[in-house]
C-alpha positions in Angstrom: -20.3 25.9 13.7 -21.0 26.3 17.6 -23.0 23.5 19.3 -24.9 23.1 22.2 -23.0 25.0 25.4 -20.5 27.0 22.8 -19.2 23.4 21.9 -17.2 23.1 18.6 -17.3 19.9 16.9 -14.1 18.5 15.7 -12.3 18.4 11.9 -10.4 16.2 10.1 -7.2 18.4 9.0 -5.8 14.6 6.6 -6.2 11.5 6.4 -4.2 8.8 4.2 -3.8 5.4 4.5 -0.8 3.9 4.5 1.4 1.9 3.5 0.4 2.9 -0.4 2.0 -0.2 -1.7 -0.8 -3.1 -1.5 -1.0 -6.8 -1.3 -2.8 -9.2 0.2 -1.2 -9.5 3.9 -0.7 -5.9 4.1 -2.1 -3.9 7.4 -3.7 -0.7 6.1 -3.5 2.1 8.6 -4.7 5.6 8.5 -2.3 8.5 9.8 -4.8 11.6 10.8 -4.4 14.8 11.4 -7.3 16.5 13.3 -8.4 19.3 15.3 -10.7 20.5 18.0 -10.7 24.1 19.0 -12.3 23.1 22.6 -9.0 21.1 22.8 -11.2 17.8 23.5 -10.3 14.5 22.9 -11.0 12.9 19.5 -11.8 9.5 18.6 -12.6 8.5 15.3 -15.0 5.8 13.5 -13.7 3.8 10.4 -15.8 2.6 7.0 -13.3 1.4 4.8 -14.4 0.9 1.1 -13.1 -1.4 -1.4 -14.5 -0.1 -5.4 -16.9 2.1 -3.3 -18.6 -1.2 -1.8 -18.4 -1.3 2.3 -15.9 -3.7 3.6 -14.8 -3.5 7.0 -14.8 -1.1 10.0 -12.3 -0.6 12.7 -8.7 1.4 12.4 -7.5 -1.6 10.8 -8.1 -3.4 7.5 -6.4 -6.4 5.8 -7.0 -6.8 2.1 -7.1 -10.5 1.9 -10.1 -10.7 -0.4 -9.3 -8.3 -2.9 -7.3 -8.7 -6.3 -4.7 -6.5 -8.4 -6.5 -3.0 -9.1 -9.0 -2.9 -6.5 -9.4 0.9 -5.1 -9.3 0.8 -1.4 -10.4 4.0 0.3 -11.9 4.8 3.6 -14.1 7.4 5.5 -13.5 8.6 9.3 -16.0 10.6 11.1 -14.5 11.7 14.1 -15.9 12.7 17.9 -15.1 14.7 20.8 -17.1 12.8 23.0 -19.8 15.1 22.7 -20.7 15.5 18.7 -19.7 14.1 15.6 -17.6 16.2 13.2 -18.2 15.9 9.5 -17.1 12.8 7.4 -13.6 13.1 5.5 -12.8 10.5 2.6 -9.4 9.5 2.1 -7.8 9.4 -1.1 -7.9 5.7 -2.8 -4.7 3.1 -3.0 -4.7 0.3 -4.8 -3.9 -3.1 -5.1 -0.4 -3.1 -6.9 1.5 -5.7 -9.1 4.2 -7.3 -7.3 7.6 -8.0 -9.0 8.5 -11.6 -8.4 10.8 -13.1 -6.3 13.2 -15.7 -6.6 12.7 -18.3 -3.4 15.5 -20.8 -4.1 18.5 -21.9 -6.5 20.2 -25.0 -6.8 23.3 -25.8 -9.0 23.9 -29.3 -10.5 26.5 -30.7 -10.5 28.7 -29.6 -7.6 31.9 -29.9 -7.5 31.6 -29.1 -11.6 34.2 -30.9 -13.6 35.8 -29.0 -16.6 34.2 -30.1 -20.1 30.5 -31.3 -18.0 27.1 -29.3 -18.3 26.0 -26.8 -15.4 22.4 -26.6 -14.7 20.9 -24.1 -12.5 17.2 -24.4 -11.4 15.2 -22.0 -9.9 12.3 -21.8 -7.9 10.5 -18.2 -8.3 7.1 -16.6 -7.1 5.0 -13.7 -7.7 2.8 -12.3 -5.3 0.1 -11.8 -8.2 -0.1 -15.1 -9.2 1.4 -13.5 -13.2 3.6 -15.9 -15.1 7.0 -15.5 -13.8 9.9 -15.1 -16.9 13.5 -15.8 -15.8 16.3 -14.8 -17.9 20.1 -15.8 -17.4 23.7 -14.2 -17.2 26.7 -16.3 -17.0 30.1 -14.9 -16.2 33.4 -16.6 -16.4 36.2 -15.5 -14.5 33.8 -12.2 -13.5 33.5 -11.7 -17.2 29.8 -12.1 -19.2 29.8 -14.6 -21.4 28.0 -13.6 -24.9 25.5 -16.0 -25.6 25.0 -17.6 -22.5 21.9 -17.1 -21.7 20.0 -20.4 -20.8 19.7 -22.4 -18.0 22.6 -24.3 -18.7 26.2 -23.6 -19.1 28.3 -26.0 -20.7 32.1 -26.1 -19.7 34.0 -28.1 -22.1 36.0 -24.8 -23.3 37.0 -23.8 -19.7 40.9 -24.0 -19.5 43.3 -24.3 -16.2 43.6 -20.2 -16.2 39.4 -20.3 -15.8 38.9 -19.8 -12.1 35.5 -19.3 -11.0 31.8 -19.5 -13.0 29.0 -17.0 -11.7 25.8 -15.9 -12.8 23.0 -13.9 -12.6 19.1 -14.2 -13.2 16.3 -12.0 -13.5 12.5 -12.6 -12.7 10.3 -11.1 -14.4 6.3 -10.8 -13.8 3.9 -8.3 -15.6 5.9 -5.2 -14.2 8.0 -3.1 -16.2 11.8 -4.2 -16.4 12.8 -1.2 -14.4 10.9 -3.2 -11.1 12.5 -6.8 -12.4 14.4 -8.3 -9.3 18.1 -9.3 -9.9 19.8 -12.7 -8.2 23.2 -12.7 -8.0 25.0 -15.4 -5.6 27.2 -13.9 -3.0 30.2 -15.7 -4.2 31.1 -17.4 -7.3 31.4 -21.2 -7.5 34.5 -22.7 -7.5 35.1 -24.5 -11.3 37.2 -28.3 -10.0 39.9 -29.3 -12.5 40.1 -33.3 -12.2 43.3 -35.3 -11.0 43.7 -38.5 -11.4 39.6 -38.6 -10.7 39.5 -36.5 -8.1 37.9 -33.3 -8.3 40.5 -30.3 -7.7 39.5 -26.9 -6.7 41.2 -24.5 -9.7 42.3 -22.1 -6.7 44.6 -25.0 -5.6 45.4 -27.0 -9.0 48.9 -27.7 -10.0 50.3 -27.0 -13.1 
C-alpha cells in the first residue's frame, strides 16, 4: 500500500520476546525484525499483554506482578516517522516453574569423630514459592552407601582404612526430576580418627 507522496508504510518481518524462560525479576525484551521499502527509520510503540489484559507500555516489561502460568504477549505498531504500519502480535511466554535451589549447607559436627552422628542441614529455595523436597546420597570413601539416605549419617562402623565421607542432595520443587538440581560439595570432608582426645585427620593417622 502507497501512501501520501508514494510513501510506504513500514512492516513488521518478527517479533519475539525474549528471554522465554519467566520469573518475576526477569527483563522482557522484544528482538524485531522490520522493514521499510522507502528505507526510513522505524520506531516502534509497545502494549504488552498479560492473559490478554493491558499491562504496560514501553520496550521494556518486568513481570513482577504476575504468577506461574500467566501468558505474557505483546503488540508493536511500528513508524517511519511519517505513518503507522500495521500491528503485529507476538507469540505468548509464560511464567515457568522454577527448579529450586539450594542456598546454604552446614555440617555438624566438624572435625567428625569415628562412631558420632553427622548431620547435614540445608537451607533451600524455590523461586515459585512450591514445597521444596530434599533427598540425600552419602558416599564413603567415593562409594554410595545403600541406605543412607537421610539427613544424618551415623559413623560408628567407619574403620581406620575409611578416609573421607561425601554426599550429595537433591531439591526438588513441582518440576519434573529431569530439572531437579544436584548439590555436591567440591571436596569431601575429612573423617578425624581420635588420639588420645584429640581429633586426628585420617589422611595423617598412625597406625
Amino acid at each position: 500500500m502507497v501512501g501520501p507522496g508514494g510513501n510506504h508504510p513500514p512492516a513488521i518481518l518478527s517479533a519475539k520476546i525474549y528471554p522465554v524462560d519467566v520469573r518475576l525479576d526477569t527483563e522482557l525484551r522484544i528482538e524485531v525484525k522490520a522493514e521499510d521499502m522507502d528505507g526510513d527509520r522505524v520506531t516502534y510503540r509497545y502494549q504488552w499483554f498479560v492473559n490478554g489484559t493491558p499491562a504496560a507500555t514501553g520496550p521494556v516489561f518486568k513481570p513482577e506482578s504476575s504468577k506461574k502460568g500467566d501468558r505474557i504477549t505483546a503488540e508493536l505498531i511500528p513508524n517511519d516517522g511519517k505513518v503507522d504500519g500495521p500491528v503485529f502480535r507476538t507469540n505468548p511466554v509464560t511464567m515457568g516453574n522454577f527448579a529450586p535451589y539450594i542456598v546454604e549447607i552446614h555440617l555438624e559436627p566438624v572435625p567428625l569423630h569415628r562412631g558420632e552422628q553427622l548431620k547435614v542441614k540445608v537451607v533451600a529455595e524455590d523461586p515459585d514459592g512450591d514445597p521444596v523436597t530434599l533427598t540425600y546420597k552419602w558416599f564413603r570413601n567415593n562409594r554410595e552407601i545403600p541406605g543412607a539416605t537421610s539427613d544424618t549419617l551415623d559413623t560408628k562402623d567407619f574403620q581406620k582404612k575409611d578416609v573421607s565421607v561425601g554426599w550429595k542432595i537433591h531439591a526438588r520443587g513441582a518440576r519434573p526430576a529431569g530439572d531437579d538440581r544436584e548439590f555436591a560439595p567440591p571436596v569431601h570432608l575429612d573423617a578425624a580418627d581420635c588420639d588420645q582426645g584429640r581429633p586426628v585427620p585420617l589422611s595423617n593417622r598412625r597406625d
